[in-house]
KOLNU-660992 format. One record per residue (C-alpha): z, y negated, x negated. Coordinates in steps of 0.5 Angstrom, whole numbers, padded with zeros to 4 digits, always signed. Last residue first. Layout:
N
ZYX;...
***
This chain:
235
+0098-0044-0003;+0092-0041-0008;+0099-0040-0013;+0103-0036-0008;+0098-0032-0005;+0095-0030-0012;+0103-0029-0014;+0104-0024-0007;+0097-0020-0009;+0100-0018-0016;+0107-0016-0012;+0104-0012-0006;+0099-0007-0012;+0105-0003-0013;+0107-0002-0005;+0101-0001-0004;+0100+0004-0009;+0107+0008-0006;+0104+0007+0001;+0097+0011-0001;+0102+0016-0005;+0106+0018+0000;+0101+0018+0005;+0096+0023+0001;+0103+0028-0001;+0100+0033-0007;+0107+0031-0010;+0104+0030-0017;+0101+0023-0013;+0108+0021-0012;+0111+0021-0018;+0106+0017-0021;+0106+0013-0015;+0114+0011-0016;+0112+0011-0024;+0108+0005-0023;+0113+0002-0018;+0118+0003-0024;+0114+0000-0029;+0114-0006-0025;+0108-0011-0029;+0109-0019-0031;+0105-0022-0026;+0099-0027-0030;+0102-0034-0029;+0103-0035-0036;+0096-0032-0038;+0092-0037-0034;+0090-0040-0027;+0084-0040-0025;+0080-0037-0031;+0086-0032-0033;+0086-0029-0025;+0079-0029-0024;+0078-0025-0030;+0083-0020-0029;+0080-0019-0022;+0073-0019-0025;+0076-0013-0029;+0078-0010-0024;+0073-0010-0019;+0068-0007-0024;+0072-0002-0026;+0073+0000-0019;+0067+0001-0017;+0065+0005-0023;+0071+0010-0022;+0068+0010-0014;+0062+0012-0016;+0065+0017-0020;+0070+0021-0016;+0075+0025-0019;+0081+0021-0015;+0085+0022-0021;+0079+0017-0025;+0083+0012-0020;+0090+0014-0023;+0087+0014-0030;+0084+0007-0029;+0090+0003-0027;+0094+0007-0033;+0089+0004-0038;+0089-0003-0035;+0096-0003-0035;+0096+0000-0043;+0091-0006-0044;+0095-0012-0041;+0102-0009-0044;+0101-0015-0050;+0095-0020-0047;+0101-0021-0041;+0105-0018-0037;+0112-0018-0042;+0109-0022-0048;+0117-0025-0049;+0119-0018-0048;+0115-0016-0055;+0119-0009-0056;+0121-0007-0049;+0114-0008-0045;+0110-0006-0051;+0114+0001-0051;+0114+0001-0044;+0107+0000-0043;+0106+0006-0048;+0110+0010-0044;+0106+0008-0038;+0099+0010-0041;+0103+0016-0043;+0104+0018-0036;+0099+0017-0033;+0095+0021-0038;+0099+0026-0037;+0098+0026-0028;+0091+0027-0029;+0092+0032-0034;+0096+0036-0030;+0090+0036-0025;+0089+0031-0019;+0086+0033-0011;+0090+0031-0007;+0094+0027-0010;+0088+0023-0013;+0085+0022-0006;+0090+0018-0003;+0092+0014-0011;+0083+0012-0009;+0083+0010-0003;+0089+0006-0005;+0086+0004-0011;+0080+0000-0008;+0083-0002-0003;+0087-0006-0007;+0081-0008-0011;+0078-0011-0005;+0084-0015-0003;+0084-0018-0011;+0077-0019-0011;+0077-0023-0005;+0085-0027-0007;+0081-0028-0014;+0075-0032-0010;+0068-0030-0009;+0062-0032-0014;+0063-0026-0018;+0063-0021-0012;+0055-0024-0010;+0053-0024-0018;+0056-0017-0016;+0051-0016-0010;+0045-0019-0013;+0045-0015-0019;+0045-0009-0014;+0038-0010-0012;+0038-0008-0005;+0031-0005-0003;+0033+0002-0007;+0028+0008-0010;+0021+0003-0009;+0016+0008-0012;+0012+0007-0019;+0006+0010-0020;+0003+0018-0021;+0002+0020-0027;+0008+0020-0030;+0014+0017-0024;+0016+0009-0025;+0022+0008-0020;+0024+0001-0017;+0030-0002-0015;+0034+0001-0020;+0036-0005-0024;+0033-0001-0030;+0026+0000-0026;+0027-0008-0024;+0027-0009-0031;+0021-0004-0032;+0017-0008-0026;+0018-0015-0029;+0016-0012-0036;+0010-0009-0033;+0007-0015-0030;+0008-0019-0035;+0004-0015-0039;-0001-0015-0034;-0002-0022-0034;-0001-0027-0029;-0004-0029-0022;+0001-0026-0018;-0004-0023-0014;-0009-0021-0019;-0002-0018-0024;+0000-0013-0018;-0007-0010-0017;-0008-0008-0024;+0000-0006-0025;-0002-0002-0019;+0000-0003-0012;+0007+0000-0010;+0008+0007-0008;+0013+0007-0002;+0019+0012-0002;+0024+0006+0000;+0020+0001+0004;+0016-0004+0001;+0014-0011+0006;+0022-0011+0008;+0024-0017+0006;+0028-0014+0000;+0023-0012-0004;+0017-0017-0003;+0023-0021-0005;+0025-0018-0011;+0018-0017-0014;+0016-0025-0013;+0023-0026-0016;+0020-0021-0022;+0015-0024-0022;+0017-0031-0024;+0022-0028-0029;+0016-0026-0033;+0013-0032-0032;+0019-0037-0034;+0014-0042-0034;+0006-0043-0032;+0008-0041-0024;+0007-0034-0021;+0001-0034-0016;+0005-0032-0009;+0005-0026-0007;+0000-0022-0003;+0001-0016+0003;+0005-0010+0002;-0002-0007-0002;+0000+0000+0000;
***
C-alpha cells in the first residue's frame, strides 16, 4: 500500500523531517500493523528526498519499534504507537504522577513476588537492605540521600525482579529513575525522605510469607512516606 502521499520534507533536519512525516502516517492510522509500507523508492519520491535519507529515517523507527524490516520482503509496520512518544510524555508530567504510577508499579509487583519468589529473590533483598543499613549506621549524616540511594534502588529493583516478570521490571526501572530524577530536579537531595529500613523489612518478610494481600499492603505501607514528602513539599 502507498498510504497516500507525504509532504515533501524540508532542506534542514532531512532525516528527522522524514522521519516525523513516517510517524504521523503511523500514528493517523493510514498504516495499519501487519501492513507493508512503500518502498524505499516510493518513499524517497513522495518526501522528495534521498534514499539514503529515507533509509536512516526507516532504521531509526526500526529500532523504536515502529517498523520492522523482514530480508526480501519490505518493511512492515509492528507498532503505530511510538514509545519514545510515550516516555517523553512521562518525563513531562510532574513528580507526584510519576510517584503514583511508581506506586502501583510496586504494589502490583510485591503481590506478585509473594506468589511466585525464590529463595534468592528473598536473599538479594535481604542483603541490599543490610548493605543500606550498613551505610545508614556508619554516615547517619547522609542518611537518605547519595549514601544509601544505590542500596535503596537495588532493593527496589530486586522486589520487582521478585514478581518474575520482565515487561514489568523494565517499566518499573524507567519510572524509578524518572522518580528519582524529578524529586532531586524539584527539590533537592536535602528533601529526599530518608529510608525506613523496618518498613522494607516488613515487606520482605511479607513476600517470604506467600500472603499476596499481605505483601501489597506491606508495599503500600512503604511507599506512604515518600508519597507523603511529595505532597508536603507540592502544597
Amino acid at each position: 500500500m502507498t498510504g497516500g502521499h507525504l509532504r515533501a520534507a524540508g532542506r534542514t533536519s532531512l532525516v528527522d523531517a522524514a522521519i516525523e512525516q513516517l510517524r504521523a502516517q503511523l500514528s493517523s492510522g493510514s498504516w495499519q500493523v501487519g501492513d507493508r509500507i512503500p518502498t524505499e523508492h516510493e518513499l524517497a519520491e513522495q518526501l522528495q528526498v534521498g534514499r539514503n535519507t529515507v533509509r536512516e529515517a526507516v532504521r531509526v523507527l526500526c529500532h523504536a519499534g515502529m517498523l520492522q524490516s523482514r530480508q526480501g520482503e519490505g518493511t512492515f509496520v509492528r507498532s503505530t504507537s511510538d514509545p519514545a512518544a510515550v516516555l517523553h510524555g512521562v518525563q513531562r508530567s510532574g513528580v507526584r504522577d510519576v510517584l503514583e504510577v511508581r506506586a502501583a508499579l510496586e504494589n502490583e509487583a510485591a503481590r506478585l513476588a509473594a506468589l511466585r519468589h525464590t529463595p534468592d529473590d528473598l536473599a538479594r533483598m535481604r542483603a541490599a537492605l543490610d548493605a543500606e543499613a550498613h551505610v545508614l549506621a556508619t554516615e547517619p549524616e547522609r542518611a537518605g540521600r547519595e549514601a544509601s540511594v544505590e542500596h535503596d534502588l537495588e532493593f527496589h529493583t530486586a522486589m520487582v525482579e521478585s514478581a518474575h516478570n520482565p515487561a514489568l521490571t523494565e517499566v518499573y526501572r524507567y519510572f524509578s529513575a524518572s522518580v528519582r530524577e524529578s524529586m532531586r530536579a524539584a527539590f533537592g537531595d536535602q528533601e529526599m525522605p530518608e529510608v525506613d529500613l523496618d518498613s522494607h523489612r516488613a515487606l520482605v518478610d511479607a513476600i517470604a510469607s506467600g500472603d499476596p494481600e499481605a505483601a501489597e499492603a506491606a508495599s503500600r505501607l512503604l511507599i506512604a512516606d515518600p508519597m507523603g514528602t511529595v505532597a508536603r513539599l507540592l502544597n
